[in-house]
MARPAMAR-17081 format. One record per residue (C-alpha): residue in three letters; residue number from 1; x, y, z. Coordinates in steps of 0.05 Angstrom, whole numbers, plus 5000, padded with zeros to 4 digits. Example, Ala and Ser with C-alpha at 12.3 -4.5 7.8 and 13.67 -1.06 7.14 Angstrom:
<nodes>
<node><residu>ALA</residu><num>1</num><X>5246</X><Y>4910</Y><Z>5156</Z></node>
<node><residu>SER</residu><num>2</num><X>5273</X><Y>4979</Y><Z>5143</Z></node>
</nodes>
This chain:
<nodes>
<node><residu>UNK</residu><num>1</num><X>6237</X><Y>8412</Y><Z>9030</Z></node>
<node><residu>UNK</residu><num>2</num><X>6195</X><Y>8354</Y><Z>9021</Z></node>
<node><residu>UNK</residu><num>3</num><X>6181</X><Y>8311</Y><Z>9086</Z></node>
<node><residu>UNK</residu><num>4</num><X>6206</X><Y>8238</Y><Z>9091</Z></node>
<node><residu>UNK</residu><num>5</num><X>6148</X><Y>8181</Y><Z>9071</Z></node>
<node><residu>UNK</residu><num>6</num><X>6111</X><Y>8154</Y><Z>9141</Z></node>
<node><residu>UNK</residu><num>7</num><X>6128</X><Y>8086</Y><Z>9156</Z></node>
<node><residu>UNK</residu><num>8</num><X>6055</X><Y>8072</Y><Z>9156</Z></node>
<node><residu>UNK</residu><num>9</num><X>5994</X><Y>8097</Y><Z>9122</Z></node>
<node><residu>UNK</residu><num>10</num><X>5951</X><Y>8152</Y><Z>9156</Z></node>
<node><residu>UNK</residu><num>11</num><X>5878</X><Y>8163</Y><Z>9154</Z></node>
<node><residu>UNK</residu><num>12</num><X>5843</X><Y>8235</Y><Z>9156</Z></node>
<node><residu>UNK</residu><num>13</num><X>5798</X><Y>8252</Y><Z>9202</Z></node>
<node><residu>UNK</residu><num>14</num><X>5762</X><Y>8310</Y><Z>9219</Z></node>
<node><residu>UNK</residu><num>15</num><X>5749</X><Y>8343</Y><Z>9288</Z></node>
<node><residu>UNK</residu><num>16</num><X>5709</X><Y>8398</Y><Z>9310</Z></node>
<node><residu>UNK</residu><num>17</num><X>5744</X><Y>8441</Y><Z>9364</Z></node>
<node><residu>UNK</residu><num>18</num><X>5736</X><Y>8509</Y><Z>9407</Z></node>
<node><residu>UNK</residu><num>19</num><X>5773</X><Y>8566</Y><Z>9390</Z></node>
<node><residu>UNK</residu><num>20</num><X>5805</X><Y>8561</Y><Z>9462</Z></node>
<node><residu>UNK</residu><num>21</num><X>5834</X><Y>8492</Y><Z>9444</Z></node>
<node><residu>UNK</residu><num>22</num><X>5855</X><Y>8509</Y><Z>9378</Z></node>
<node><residu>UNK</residu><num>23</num><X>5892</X><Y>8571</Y><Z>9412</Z></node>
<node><residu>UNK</residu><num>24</num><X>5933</X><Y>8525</Y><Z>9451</Z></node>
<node><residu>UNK</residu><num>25</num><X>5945</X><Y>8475</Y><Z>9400</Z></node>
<node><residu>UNK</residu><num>26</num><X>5982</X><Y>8524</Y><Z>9362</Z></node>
<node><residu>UNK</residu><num>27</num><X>6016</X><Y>8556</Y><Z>9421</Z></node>
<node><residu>UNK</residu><num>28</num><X>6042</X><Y>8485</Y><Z>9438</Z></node>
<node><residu>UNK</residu><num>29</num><X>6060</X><Y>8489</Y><Z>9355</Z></node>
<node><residu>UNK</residu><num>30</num><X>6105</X><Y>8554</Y><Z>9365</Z></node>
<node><residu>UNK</residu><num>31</num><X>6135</X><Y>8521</Y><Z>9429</Z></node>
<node><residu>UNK</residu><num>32</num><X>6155</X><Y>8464</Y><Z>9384</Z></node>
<node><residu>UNK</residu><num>33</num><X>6181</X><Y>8502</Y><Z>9331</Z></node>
<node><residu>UNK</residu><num>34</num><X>6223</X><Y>8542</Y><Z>9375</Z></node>
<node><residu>UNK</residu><num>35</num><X>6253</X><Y>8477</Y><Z>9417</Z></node>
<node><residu>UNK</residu><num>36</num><X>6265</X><Y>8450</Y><Z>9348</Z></node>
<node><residu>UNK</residu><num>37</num><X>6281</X><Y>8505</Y><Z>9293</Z></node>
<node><residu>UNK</residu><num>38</num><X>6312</X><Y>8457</Y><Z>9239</Z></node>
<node><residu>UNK</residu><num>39</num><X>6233</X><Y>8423</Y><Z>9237</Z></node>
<node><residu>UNK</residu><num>40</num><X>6178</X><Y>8448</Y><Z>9196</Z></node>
<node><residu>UNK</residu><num>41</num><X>6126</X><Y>8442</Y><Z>9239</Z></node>
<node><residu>UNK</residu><num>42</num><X>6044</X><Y>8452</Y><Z>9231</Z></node>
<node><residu>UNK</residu><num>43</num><X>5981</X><Y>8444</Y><Z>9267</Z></node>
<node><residu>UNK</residu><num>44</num><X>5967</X><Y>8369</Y><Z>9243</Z></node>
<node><residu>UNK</residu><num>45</num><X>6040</X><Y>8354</Y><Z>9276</Z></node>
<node><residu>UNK</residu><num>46</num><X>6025</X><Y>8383</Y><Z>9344</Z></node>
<node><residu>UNK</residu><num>47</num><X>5967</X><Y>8351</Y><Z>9349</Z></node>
<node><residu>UNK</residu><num>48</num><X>5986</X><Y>8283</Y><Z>9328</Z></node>
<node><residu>UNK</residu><num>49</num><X>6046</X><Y>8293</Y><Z>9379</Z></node>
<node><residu>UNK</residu><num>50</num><X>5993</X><Y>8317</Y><Z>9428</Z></node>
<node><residu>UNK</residu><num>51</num><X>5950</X><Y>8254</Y><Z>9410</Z></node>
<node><residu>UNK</residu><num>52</num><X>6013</X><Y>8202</Y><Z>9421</Z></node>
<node><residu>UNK</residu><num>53</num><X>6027</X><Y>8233</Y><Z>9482</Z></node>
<node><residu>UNK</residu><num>54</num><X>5956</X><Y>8230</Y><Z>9519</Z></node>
<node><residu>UNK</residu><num>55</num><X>5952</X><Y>8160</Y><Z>9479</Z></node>
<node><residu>UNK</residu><num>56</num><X>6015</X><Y>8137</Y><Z>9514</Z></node>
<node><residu>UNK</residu><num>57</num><X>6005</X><Y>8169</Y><Z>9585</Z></node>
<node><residu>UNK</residu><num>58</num><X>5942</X><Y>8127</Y><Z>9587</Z></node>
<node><residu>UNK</residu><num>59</num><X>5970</X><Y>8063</Y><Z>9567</Z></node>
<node><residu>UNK</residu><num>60</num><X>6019</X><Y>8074</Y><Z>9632</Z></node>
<node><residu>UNK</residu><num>61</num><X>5960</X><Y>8080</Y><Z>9671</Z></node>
<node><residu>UNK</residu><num>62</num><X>5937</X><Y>8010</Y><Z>9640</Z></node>
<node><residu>UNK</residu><num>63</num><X>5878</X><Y>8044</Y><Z>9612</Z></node>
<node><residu>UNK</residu><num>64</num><X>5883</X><Y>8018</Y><Z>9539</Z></node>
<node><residu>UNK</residu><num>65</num><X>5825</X><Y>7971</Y><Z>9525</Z></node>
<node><residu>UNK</residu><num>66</num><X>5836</X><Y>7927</Y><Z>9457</Z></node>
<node><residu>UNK</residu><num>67</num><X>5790</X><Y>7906</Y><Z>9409</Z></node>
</nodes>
């Protein structure tokens, strides 16, 4: 099954990270998939919902500098 077309364009980027991190990345993956069984869900979707969290828990806190 083919996944619906973004609404925007992405851009790839590359990250070095520890095992440890990685490890809980995909633990947080599996936790996902099993709170949501009809989603296919990988690595490079955990993390972008990890990112968008941490991203919006800091713009609460008024800590999102523009420009």
């Amino acid at each position: 099954m083919a996944r619906p077309r973004q609404p925007e364009t992405m851009e790839t980027i590359s990250v070095r990270l520890p095992r440890a991190m990685v490890a809980e990345i995909d633990a947080y993956a599996d936790r996902m998939r099993q709170q949501t069984p009809l989603l296919l869900i990988n690595r490079a979707d955990a993390v972008r919902q990890l990112l968008a969290e941490a991203l919006q828990a800091d713009g609460r806190k008024g800590r999102v500098k523009r420009g």
